[in-house]
N, C-alpha and C positions, 0 to 999 in steps of 0.2 A: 166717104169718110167725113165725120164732123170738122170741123178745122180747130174750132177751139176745145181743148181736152180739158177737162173738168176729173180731176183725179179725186176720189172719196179715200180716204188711209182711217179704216179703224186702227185704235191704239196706237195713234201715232206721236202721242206725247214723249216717248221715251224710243230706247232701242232699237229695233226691224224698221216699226212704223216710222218714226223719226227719222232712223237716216235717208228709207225711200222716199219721202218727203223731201229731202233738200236735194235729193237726185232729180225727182221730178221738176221741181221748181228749177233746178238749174237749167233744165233741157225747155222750157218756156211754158212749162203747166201750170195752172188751176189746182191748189192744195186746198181741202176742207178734211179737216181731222173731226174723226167723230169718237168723241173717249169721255171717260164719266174722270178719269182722274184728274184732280184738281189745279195738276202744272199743264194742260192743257191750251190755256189760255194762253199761259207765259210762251212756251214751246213753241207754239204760231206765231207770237208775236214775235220772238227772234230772229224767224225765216223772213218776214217782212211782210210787204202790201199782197203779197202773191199767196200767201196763206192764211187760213182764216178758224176758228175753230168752234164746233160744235158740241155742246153736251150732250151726250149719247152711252143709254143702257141699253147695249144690243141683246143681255136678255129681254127686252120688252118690248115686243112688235111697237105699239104704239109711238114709241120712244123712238125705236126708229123710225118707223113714221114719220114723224114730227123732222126728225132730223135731214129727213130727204126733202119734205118740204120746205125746211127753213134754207136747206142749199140752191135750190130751184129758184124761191122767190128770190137767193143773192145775186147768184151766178149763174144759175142755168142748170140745166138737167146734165148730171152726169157719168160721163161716158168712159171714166175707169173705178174702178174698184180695187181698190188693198186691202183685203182681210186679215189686217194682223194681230187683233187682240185678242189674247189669250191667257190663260193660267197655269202653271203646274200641278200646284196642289200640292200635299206635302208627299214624302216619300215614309210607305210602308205597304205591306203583305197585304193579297189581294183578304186574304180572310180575316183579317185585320183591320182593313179599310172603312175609316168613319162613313155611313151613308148617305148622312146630309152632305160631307164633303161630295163624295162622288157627285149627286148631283148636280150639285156648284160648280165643279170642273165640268161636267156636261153641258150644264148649262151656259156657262159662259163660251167654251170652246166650241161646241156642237149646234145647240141653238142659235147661238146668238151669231153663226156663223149663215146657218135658214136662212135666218132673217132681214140680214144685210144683203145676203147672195138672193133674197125673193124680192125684195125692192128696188134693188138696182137694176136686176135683170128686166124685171117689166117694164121699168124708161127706157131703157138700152134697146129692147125688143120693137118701143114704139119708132126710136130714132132708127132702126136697122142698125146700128154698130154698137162696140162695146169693147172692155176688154175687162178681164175678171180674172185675179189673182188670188186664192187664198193661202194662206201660212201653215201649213202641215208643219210637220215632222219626221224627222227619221224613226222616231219613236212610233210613226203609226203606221212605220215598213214595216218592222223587224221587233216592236216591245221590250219598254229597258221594263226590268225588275222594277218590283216595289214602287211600280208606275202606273200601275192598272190604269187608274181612271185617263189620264193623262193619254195614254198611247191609245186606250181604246177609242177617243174622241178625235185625235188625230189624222186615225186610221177610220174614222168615220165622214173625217172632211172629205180625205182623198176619194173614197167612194161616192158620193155628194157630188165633188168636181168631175168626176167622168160622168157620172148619170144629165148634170146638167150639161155639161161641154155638149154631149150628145144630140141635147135637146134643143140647142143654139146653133145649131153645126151649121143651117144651111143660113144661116146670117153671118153677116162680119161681123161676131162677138166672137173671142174667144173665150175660155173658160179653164183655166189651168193655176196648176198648186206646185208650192214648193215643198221640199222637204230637207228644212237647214236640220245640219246639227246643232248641238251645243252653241250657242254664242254668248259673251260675259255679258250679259244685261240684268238688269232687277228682276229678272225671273230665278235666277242662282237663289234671292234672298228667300225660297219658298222651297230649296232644295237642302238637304243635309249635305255636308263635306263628301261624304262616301258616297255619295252619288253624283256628284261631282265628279271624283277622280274616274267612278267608273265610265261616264261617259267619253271621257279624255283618253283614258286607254283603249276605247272602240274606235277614235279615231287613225287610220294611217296617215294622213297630215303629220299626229304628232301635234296639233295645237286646237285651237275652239277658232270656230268662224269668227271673223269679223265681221260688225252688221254690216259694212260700206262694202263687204261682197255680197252681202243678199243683196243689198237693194239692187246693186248697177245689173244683176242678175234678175230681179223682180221690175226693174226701169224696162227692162229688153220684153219680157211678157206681156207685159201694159204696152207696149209700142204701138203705133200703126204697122212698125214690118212684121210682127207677129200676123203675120195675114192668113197662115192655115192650121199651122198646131193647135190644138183643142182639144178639152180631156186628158192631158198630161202632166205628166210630173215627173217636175226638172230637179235633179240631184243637188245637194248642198250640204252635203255629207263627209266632204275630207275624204271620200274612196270610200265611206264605211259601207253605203247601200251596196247590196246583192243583189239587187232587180229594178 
């Protein structure tokens, strides 16, 4: 095992990414945020000396590129991964659905998930360890309505994370996804009210996750005791998932 952990959190300026961010740093990690949003900078600096922040468009290999190398020349190669930026997109009918949006959502969610998860893995591969989280959805269990693009990207990661977990099995990498539900974050501001509440009533909870339950649940996959689960996907659903 490495000793010093070196945690990468795309989007972690705000909600999921953020609060795993201040999980990790409290337990003695290594934060570099990779996010193109503009409170980026501020958000790390908050957390303190222990986090640090990178501009990064993970749709653009190059870009992350750049952003793996500017983390290596800080701090060192590293040996966790949080994939948690992503989009909604707005809500309407698949036959309906603007196609430049679709791709946007794909792209951000899907690609730019490749990209982060092709980069990191091949350092991780050189050091023999790793651990590697990406942000699914319940949406890309199970499909809400008037979500098309959204669930079908989701539901493209989690396939993604088994095919690689696979591919990493016989090293200490692990390679595993979440699938929260709903949580109140600036992702709501991309959703209409009606879809909102329909989310809300899929839950048996009865309420929307809180992010500071993903993270202490994405802090435990990123672990060293994660030492054999791989290819998996851990429930964050309020009861709603069926499988």
């Amino acid at each position: 095992m490495v000793e010093k952990q070196i945690a990468v959190i795309t989007g972690a300026a705000q909600g999921i990414g953020f609060a795993v961010a201040k999980v990790l740093i409290e337990r003695g990690n290594q934060v570099v945020s990779w996010d193109i949003d503009a409170s980026n900078v501020d958000a790390m600096a908050e957390l303190g000396e222990a986090a640090f922040a990178v501009e990064c468009n993970i749709t653009d290999l190059s870009s992350v590129q750049e952003a793996y190398a500017t983390t290596c020349k800080k701090v060192g190669k590293p040996t966790i991964l949080v994939n948690s930026a992503g989009i909604a997109g707005p809500n309407a009918p698949l036959d309906t659905y603007d196609v430049d949006t679709w791709h946007k959502v794909i792209d951000i969610n899907l690609h730019g998930a490749f990209y982060v998860n092709q980069v990191c893995a091949a350092g991780m591969k050189d050091q023999g360890y790793g651990r590697i989280t990406n942000v699914a959805s319940i949406a890309g269990k199970e499909g809400n309505p008037n979500a098309s693009a959204y669930s079908a990207s989701k539901a493209a990661v989690i396939g993604m994370t088994k095919s690689l977990g696979k591919e990493l099995a016989g090293l200490d990498i692990s390679v595993n996804c979440v699938t929260p539900a709903a949580a109140r974050t600036r992702i709501f501001d991309q959703m209409s009210q009606e879809h909102i509440d329909y989310m809300l009533s899929k839950i048996p909870r009865g309420r929307f996750l809180e992010v500071e339950e993903a993270a202490k649940m994405i802090a435990w996959t990123v672990s060293p005791e994660n030492s054999f689960t791989t290819g998996a996907v851990f429930d964050l659903s309020g009861g709603r998932a069926t499988y």
